[in-house]
N, CA and C atoms of all chains as a GROMACS GRO file, in nm:
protein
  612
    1UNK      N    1   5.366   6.079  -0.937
    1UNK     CA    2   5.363   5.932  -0.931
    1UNK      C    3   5.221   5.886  -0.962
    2UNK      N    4   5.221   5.786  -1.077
    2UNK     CA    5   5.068   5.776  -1.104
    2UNK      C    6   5.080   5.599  -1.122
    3UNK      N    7   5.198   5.580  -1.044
    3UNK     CA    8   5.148   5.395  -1.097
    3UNK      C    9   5.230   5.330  -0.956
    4UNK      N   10   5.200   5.232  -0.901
    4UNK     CA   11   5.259   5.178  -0.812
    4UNK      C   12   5.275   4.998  -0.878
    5UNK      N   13   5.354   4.986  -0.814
    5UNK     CA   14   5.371   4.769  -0.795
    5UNK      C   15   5.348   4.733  -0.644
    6UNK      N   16   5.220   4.680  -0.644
    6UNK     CA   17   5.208   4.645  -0.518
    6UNK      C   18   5.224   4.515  -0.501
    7UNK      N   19   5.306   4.441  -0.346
    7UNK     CA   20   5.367   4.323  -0.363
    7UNK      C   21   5.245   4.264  -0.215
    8UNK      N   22   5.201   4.172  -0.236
    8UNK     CA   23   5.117   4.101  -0.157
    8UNK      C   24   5.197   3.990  -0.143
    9UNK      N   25   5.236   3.976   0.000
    9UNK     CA   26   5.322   3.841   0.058
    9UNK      C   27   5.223   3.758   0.127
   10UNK      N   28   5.241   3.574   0.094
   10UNK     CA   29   5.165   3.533   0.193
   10UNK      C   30   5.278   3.517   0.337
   11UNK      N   31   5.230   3.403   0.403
   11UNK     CA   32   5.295   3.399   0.580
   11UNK      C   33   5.425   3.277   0.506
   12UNK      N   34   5.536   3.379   0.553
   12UNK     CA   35   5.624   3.264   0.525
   12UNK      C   36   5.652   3.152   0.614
   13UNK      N   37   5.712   3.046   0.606
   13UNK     CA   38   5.726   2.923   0.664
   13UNK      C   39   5.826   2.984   0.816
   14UNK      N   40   5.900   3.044   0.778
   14UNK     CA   41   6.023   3.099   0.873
   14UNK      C   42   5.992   3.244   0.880
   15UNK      N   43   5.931   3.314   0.962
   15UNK     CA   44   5.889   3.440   1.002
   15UNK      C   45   6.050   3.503   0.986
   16UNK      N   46   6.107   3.489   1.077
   16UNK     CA   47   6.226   3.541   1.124
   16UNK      C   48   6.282   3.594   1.020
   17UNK      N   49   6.332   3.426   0.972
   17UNK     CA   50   6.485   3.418   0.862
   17UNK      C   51   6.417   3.561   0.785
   18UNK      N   52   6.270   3.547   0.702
   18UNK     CA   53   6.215   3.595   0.571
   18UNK      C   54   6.231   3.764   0.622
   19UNK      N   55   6.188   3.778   0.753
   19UNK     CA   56   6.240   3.926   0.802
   19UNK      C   57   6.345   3.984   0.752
   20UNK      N   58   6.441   3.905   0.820
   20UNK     CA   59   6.580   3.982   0.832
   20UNK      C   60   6.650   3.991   0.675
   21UNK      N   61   6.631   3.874   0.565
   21UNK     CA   62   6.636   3.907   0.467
   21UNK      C   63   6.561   4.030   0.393
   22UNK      N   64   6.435   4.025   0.418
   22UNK     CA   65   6.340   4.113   0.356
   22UNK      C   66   6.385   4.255   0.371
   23UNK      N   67   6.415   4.244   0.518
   23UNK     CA   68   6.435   4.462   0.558
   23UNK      C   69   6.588   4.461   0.526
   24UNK      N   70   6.661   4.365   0.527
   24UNK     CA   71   6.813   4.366   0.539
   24UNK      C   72   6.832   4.361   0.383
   25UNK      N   73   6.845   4.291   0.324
   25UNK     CA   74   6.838   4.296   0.180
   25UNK      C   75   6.802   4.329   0.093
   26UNK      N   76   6.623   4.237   0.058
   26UNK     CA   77   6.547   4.307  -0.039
   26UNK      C   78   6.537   4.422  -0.056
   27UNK      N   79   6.459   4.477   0.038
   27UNK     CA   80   6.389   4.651  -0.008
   27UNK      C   81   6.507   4.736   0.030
   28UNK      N   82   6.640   4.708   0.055
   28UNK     CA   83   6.706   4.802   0.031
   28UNK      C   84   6.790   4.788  -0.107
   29UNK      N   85   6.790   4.658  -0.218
   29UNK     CA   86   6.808   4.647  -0.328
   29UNK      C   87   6.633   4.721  -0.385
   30UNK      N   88   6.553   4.658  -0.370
   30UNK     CA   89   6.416   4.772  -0.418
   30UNK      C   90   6.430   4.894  -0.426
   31UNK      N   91   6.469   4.996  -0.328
   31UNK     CA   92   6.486   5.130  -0.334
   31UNK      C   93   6.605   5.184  -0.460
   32UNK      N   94   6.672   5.096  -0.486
   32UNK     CA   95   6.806   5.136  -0.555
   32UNK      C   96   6.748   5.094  -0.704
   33UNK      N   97   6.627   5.022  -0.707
   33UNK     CA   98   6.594   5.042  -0.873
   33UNK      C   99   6.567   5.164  -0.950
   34UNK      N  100   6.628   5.192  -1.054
   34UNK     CA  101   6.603   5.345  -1.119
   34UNK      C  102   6.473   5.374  -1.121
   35UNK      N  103   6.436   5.475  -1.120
   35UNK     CA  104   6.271   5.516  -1.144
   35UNK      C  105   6.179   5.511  -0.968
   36UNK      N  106   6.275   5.441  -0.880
   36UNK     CA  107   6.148   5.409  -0.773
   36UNK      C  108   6.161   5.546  -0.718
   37UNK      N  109   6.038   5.626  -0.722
   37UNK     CA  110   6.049   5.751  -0.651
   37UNK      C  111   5.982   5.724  -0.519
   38UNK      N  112   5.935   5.650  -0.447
   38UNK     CA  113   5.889   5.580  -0.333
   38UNK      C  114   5.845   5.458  -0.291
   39UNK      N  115   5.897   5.458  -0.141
   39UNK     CA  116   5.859   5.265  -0.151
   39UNK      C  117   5.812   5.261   0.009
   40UNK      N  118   5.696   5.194  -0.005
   40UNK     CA  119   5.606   5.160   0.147
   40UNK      C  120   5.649   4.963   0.173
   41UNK      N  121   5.665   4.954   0.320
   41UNK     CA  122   5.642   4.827   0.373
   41UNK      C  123   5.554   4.828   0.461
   42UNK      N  124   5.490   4.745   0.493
   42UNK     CA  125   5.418   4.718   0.630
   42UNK      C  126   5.374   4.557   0.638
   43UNK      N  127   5.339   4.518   0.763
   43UNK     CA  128   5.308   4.406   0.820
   43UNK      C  129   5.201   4.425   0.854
   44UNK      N  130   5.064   4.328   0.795
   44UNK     CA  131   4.940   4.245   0.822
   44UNK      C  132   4.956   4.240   0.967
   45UNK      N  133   4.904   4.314   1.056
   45UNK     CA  134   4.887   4.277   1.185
   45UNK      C  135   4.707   4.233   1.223
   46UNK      N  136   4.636   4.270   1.179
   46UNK     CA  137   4.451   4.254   1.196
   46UNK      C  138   4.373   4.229   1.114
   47UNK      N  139   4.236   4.208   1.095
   47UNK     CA  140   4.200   4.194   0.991
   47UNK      C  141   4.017   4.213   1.048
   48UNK      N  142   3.980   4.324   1.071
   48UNK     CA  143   3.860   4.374   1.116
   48UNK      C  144   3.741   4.366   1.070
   49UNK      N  145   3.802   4.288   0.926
   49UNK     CA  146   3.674   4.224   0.851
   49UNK      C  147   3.610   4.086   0.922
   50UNK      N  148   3.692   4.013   1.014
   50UNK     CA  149   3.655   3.906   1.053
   50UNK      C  150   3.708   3.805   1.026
   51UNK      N  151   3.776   3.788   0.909
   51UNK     CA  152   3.871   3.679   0.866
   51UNK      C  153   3.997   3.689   0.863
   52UNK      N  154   4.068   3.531   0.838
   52UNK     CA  155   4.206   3.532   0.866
   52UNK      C  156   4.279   3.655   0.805
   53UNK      N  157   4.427   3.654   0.892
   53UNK     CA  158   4.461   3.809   0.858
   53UNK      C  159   4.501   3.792   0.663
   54UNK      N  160   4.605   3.595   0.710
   54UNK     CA  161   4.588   3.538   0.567
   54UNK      C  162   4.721   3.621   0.491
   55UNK      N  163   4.733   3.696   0.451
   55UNK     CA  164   4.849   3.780   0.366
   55UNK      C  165   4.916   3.832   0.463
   56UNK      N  166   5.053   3.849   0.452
   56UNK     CA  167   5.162   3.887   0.571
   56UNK      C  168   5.204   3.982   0.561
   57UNK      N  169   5.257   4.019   0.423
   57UNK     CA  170   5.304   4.153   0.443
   57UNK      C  171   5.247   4.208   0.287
   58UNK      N  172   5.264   4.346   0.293
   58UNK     CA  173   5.262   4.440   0.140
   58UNK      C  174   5.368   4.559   0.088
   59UNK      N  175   5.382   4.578  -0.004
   59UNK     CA  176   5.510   4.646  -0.022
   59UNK      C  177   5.461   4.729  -0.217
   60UNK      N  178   5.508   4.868  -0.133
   60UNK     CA  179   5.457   4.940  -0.265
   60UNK      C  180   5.561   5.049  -0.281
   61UNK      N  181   5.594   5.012  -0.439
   61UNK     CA  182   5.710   5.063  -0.521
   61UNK      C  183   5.640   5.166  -0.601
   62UNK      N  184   5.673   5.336  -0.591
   62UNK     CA  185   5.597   5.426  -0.672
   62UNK      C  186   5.669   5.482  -0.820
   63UNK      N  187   5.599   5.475  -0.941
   63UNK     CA  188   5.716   5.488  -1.032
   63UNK      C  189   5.643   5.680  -1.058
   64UNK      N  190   5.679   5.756  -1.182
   64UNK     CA  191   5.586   5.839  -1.238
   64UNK      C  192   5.476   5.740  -1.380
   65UNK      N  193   5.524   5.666  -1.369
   65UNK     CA  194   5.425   5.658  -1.509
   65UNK      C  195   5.438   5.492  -1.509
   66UNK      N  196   5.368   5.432  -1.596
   66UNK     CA  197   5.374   5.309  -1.631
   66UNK      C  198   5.510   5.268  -1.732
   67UNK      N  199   5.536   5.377  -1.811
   67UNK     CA  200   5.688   5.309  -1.868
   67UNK      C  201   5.771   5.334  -1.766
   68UNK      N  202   5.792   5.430  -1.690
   68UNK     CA  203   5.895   5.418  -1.578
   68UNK      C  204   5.891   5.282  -1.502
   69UNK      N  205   5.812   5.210  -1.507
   69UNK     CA  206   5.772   5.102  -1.374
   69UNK      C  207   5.794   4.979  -1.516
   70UNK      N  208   5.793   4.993  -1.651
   70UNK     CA  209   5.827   4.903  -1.723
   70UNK      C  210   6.002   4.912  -1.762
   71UNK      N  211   6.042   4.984  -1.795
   71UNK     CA  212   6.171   5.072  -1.781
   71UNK      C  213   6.262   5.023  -1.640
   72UNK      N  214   6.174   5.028  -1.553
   72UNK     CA  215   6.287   5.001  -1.449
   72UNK      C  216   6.311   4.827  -1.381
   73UNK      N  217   6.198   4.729  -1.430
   73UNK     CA  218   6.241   4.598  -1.469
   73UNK      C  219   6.293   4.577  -1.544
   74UNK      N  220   6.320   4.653  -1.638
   74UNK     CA  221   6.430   4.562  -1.759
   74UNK      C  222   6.568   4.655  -1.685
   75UNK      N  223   6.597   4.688  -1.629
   75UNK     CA  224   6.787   4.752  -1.557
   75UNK      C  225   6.833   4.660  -1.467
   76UNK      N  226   6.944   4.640  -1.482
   76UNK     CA  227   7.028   4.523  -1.394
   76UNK      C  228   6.987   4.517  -1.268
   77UNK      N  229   6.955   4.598  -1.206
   77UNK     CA  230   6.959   4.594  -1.051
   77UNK      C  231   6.766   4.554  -1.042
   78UNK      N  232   6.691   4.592  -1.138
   78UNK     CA  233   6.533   4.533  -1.136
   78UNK      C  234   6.506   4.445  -1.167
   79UNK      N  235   6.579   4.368  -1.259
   79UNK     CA  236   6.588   4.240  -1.266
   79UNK      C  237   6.652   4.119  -1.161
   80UNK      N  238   6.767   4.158  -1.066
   80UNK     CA  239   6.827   4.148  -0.971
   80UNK      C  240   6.728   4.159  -0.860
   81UNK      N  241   6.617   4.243  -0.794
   81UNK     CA  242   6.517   4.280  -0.701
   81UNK      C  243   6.400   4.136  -0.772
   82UNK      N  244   6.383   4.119  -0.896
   82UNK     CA  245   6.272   4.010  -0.944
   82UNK      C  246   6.322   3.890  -0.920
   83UNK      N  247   6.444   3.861  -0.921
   83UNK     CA  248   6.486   3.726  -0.902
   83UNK      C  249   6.508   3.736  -0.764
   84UNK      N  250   6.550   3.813  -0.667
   84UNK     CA  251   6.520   3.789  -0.551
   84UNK      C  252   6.397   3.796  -0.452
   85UNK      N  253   6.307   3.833  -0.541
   85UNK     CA  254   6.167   3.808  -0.485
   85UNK      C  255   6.119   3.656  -0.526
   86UNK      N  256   6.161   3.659  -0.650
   86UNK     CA  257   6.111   3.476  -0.703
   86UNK      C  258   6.198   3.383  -0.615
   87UNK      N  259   6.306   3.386  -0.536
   87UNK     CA  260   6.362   3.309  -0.429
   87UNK      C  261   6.308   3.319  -0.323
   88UNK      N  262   6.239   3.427  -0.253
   88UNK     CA  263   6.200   3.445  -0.131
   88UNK      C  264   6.067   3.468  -0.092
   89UNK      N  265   5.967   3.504  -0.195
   89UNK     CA  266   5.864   3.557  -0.174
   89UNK      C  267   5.777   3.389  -0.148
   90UNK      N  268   5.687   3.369  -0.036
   90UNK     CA  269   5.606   3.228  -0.031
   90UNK      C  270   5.498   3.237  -0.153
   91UNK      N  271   5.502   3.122  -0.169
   91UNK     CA  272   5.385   3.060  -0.251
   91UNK      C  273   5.274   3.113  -0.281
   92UNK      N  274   5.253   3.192  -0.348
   92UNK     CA  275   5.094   3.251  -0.356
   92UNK      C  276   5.118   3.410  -0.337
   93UNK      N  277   5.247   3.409  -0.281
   93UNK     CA  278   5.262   3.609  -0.311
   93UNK      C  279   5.214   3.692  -0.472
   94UNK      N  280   5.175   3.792  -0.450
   94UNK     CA  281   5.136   3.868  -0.550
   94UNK      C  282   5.199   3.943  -0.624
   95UNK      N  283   5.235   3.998  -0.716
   95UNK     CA  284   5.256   4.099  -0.806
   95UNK      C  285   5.200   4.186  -0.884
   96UNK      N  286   5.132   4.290  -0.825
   96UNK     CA  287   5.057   4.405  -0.924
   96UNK      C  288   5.077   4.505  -0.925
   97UNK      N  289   4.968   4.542  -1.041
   97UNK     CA  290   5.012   4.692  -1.080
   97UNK      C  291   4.928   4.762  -1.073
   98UNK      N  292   4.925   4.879  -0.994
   98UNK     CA  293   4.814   4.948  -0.950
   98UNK      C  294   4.766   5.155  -1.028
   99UNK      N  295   4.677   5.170  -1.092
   99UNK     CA  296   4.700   5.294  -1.120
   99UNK      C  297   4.657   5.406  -1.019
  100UNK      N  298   4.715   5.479  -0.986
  100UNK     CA  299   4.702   5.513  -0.827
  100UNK      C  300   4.602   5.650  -0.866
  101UNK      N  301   4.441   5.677  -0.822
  101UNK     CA  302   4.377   5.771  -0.835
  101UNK      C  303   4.436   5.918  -0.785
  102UNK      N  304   4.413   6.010  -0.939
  102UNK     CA  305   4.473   6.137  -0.897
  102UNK      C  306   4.385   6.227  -0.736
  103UNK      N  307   5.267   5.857   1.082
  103UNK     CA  308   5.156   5.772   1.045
  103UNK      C  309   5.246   5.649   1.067
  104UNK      N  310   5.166   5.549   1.190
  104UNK     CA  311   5.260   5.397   1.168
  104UNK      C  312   5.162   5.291   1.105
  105UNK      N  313   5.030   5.302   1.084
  105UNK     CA  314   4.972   5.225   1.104
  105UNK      C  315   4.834   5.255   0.987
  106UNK      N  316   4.823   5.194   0.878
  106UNK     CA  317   4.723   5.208   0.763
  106UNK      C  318   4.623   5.114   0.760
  107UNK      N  319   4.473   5.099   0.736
  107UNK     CA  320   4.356   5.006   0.680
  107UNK      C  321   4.394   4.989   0.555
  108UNK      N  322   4.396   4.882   0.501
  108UNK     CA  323   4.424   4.842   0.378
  108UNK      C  324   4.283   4.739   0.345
  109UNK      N  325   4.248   4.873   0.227
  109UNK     CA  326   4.123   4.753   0.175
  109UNK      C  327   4.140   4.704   0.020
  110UNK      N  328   4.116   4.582   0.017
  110UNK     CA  329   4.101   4.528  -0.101
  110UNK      C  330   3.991   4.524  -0.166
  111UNK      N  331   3.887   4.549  -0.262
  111UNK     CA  332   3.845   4.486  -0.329
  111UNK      C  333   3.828   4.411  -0.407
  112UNK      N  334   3.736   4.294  -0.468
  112UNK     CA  335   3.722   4.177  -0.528
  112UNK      C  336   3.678   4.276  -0.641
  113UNK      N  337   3.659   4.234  -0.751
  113UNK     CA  338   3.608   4.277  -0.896
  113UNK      C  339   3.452   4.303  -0.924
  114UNK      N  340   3.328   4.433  -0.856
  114UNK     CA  341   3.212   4.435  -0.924
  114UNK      C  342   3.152   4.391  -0.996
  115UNK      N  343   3.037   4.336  -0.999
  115UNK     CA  344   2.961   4.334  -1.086
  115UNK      C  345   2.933   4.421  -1.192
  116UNK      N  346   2.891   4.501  -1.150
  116UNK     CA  347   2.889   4.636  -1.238
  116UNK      C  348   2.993   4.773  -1.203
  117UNK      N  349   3.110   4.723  -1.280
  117UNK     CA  350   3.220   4.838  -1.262
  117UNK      C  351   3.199   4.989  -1.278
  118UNK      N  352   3.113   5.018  -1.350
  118UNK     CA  353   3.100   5.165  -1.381
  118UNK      C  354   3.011   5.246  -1.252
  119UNK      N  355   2.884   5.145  -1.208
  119UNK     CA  356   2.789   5.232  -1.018
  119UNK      C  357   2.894   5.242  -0.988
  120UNK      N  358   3.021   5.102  -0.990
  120UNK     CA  359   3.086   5.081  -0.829
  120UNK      C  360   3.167   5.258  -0.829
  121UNK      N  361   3.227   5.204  -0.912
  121UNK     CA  362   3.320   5.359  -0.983
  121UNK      C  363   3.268   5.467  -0.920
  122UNK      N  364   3.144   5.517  -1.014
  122UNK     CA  365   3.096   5.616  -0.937
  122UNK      C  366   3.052   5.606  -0.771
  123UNK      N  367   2.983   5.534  -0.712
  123UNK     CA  368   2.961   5.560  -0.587
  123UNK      C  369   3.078   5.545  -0.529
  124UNK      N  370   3.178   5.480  -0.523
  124UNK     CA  371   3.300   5.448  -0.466
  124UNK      C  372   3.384   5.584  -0.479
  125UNK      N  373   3.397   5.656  -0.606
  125UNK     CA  374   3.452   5.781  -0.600
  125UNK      C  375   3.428   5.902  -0.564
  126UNK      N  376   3.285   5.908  -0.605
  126UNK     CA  377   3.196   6.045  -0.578
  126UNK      C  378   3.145   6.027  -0.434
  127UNK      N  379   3.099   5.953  -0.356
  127UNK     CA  380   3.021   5.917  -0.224
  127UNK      C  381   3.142   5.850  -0.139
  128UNK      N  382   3.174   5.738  -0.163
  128UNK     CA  383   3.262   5.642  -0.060
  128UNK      C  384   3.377   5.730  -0.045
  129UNK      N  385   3.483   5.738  -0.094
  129UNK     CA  386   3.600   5.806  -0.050
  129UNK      C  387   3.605   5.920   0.013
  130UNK      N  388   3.504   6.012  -0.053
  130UNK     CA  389   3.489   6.158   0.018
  130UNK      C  390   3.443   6.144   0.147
  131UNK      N  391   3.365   6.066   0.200
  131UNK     CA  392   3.312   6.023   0.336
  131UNK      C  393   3.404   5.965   0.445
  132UNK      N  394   3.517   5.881   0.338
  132UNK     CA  395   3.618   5.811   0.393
  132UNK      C  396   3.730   5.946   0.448
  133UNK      N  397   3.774   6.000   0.402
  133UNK     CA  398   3.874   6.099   0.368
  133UNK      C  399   3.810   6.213   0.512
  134UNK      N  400   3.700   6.201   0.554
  134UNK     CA  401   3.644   6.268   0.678
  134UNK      C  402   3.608   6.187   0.808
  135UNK      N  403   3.672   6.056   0.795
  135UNK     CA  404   3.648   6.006   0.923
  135UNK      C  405   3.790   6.069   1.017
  136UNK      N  406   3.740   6.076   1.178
  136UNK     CA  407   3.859   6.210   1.281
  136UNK      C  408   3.967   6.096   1.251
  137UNK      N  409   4.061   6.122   1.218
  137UNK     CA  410   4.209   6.072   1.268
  137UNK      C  411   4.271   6.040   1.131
  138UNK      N  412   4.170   6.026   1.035
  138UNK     CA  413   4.226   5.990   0.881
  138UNK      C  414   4.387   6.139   0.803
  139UNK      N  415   4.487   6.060   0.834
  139UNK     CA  416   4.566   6.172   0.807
  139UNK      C  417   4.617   6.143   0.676
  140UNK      N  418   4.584   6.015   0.609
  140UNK     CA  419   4.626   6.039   0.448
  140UNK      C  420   4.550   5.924   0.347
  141UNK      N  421   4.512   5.943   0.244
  141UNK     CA  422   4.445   5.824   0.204
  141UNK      C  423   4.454   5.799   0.054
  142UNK      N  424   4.472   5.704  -0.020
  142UNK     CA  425   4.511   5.658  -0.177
  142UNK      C  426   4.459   5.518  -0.189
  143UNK      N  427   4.369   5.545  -0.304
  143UNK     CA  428   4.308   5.506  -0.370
  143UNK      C  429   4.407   5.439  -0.512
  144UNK      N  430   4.394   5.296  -0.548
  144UNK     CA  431   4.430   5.267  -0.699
  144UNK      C  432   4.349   5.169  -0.752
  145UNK      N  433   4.340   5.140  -0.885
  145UNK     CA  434   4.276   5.044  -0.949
  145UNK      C  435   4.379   4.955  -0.999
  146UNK      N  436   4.372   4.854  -0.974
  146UNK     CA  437   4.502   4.726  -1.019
  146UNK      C  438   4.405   4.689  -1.183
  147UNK      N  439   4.522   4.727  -1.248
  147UNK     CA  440   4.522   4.702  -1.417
  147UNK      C  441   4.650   4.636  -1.446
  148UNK      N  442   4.736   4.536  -1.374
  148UNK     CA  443   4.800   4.424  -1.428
  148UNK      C  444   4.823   4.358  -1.345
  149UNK      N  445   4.914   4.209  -1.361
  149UNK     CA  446   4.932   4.130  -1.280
  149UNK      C  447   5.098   4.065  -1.347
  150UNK      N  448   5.201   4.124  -1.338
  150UNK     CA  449   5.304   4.057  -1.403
  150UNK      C  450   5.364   3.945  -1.319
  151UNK      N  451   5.327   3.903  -1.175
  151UNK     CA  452   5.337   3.772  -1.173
  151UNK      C  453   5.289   3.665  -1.256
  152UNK      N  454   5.181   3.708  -1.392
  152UNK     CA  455   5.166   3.628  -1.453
  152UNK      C  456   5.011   3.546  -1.398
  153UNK      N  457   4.953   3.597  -1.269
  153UNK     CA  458   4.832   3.526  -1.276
  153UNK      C  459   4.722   3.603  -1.307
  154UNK      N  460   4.595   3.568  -1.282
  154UNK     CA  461   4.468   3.653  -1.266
  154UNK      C  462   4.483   3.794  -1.221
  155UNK      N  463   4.461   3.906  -1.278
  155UNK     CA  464   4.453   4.035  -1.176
  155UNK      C  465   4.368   4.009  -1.046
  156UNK      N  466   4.278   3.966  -1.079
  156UNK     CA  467   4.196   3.904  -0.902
  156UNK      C  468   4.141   4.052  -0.865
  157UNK      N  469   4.243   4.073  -0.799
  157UNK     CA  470   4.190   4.204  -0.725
  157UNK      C  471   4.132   4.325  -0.765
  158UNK      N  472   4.071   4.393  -0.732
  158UNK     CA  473   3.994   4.529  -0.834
  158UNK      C  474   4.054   4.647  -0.788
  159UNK      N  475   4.061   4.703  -0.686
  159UNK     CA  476   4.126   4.789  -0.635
  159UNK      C  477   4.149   4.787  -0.541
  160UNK      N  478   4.254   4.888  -0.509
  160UNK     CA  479   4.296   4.865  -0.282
  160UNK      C  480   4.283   5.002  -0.240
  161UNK      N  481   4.231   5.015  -0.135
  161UNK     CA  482   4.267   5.171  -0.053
  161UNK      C  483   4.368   5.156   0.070
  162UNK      N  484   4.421   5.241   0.078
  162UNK     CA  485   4.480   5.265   0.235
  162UNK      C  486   4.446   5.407   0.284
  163UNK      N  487   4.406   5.424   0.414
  163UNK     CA  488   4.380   5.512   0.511
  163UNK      C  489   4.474   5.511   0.640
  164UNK      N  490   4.566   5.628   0.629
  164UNK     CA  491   4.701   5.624   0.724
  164UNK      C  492   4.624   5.609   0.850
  165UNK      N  493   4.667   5.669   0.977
  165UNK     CA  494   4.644   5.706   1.109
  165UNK      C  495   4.793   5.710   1.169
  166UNK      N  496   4.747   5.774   1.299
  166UNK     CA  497   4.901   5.814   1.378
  166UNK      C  498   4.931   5.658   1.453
  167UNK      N  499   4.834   5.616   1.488
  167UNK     CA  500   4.889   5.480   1.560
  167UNK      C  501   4.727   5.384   1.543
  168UNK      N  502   4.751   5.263   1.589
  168UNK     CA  503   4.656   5.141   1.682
  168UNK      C  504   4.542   5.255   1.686
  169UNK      N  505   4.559   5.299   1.830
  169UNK     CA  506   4.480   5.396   1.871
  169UNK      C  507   4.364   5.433   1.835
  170UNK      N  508   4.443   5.502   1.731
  170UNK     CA  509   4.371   5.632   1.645
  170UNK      C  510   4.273   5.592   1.551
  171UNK      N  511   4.329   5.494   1.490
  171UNK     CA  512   4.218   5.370   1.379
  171UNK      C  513   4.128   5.330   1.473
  172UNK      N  514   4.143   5.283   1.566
  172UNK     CA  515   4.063   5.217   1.669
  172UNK      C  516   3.940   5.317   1.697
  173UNK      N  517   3.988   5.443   1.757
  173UNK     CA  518   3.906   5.540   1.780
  173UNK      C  519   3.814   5.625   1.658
  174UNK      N  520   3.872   5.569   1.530
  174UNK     CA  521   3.808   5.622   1.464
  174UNK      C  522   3.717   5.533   1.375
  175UNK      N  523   3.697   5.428   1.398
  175UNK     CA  524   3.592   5.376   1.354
  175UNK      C  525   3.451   5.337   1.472
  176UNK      N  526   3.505   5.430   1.595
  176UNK     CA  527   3.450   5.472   1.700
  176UNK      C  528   3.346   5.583   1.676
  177UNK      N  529   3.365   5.618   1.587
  177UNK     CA  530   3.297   5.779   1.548
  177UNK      C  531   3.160   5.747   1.481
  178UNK      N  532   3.088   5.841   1.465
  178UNK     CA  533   2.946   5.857   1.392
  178UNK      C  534   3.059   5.855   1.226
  179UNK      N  535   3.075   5.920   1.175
  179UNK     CA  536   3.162   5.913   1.046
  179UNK      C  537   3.229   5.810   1.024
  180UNK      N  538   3.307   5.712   1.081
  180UNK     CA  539   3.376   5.598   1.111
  180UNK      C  540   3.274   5.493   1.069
  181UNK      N  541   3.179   5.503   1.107
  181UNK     CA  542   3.045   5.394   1.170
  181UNK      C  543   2.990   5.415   1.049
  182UNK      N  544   2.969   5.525   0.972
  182UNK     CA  545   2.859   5.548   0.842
  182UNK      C  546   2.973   5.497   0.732
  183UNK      N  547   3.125   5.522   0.712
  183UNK     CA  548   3.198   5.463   0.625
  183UNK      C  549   3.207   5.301   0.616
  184UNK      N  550   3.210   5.277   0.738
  184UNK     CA  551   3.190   5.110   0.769
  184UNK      C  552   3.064   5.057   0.656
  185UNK      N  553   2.964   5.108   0.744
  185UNK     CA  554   2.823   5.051   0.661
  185UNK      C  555   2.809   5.067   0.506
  186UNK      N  556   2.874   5.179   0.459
  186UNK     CA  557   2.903   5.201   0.321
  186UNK      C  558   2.974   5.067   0.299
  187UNK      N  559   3.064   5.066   0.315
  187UNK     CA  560   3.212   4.949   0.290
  187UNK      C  561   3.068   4.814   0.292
  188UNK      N  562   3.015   4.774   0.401
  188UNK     CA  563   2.979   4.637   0.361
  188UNK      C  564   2.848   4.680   0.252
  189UNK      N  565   2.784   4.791   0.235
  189UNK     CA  566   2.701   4.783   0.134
  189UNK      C  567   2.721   4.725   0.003
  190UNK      N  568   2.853   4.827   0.003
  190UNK     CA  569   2.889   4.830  -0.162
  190UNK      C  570   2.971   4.715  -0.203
  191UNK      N  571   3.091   4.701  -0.092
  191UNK     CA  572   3.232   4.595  -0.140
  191UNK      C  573   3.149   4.463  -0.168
  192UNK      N  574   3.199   4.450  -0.283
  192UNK     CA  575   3.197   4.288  -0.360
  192UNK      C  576   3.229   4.224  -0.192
  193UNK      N  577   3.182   4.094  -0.259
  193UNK     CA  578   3.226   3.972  -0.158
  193UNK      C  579   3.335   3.939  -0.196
  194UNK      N  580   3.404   3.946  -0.072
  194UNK     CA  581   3.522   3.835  -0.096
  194UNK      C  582   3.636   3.977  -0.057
  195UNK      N  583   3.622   4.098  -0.050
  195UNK     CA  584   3.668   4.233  -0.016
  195UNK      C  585   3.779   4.182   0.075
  196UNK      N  586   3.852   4.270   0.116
  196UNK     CA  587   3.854   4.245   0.271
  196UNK      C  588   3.956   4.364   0.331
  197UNK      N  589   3.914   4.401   0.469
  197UNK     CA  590   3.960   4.486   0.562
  197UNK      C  591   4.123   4.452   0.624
  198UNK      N  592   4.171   4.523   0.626
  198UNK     CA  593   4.342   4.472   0.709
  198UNK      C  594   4.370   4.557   0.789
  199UNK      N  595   4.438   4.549   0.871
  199UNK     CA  596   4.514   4.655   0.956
  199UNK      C  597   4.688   4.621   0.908
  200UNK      N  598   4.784   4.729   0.886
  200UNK     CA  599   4.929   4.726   0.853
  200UNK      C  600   4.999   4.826   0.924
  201UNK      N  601   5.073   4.743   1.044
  201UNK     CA  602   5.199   4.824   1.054
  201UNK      C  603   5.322   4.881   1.004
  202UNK      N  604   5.275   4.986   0.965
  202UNK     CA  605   5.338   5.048   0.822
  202UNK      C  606   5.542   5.036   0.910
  203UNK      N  607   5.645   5.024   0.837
  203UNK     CA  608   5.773   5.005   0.868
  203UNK      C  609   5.834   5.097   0.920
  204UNK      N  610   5.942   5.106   0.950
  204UNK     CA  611   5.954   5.269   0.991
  204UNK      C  612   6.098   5.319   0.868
   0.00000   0.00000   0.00000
């Protein structure tokens, strides 16, 4: 695995609702995209730098390569995971692409 | 591992020191603080949400719990990675704590 999509969420309006969709839905449509050979969640709990914690959650999708991770947005079900992030994800969430040091 | 530091960096001034001291000096130092049980490094080279890449790179450093992060920036090694981190990280960086999902 040499490429990840890392998803930077800001604080949604409705903690809850955005939960139970997020673990209930989303990332279990995420895992089912072809190519994802691993996928991390976690929740912003601190921020030891001193400032607001500010970003809520992060979420990282591992492909092998950069066409795998291009390859697996264009398949029904990755395109299906993008439009349900563009419904749910708050205002200012992120989308990148990270090349992950060997 | 429930519980990861997630650091961001902002974009260097001069990408090629940061590179090197960040790879050759910072990580290897990082990768030896007590409780560090896994750690990855990437450089963000896109942004298909379509905005600014912004960000330069992120690390995460696992641990077994709260605890263990806690206690380990408790350490002489902990304490010398810290001071590295505000030497080098661009402004605007920033430190997180994530309760990784289960």
């Amino acid at each position: 695995m040499t490429v990840k999509l890392v998803v930077l969420y800001t604080r949604p309006a409705d903690p809850e609702a955005f939960e139970k969709h997020y673990l209930d839905v989303h990332m279990p449509m995420a895992v089912q995209i072809p190519g994802v050979q691993r996928a991390e969640t976690a929740r912003f709990v601190d921020a030891p730098d001193g400032g607001e914690v500010g970003w809520y959650r992060c979420a990282e999708l591992y492909f092998a390569d950069a066409d795998a991770l291009t390859a697996a947005f264009g398949t029904e079900q990755g395109r299906a995971v993008a439009a349900d992030f563009e419904a749910v994800a708050p205002p200012g969430s992120r989308l990148l692409v990270a090349d992950i040091d060997a």
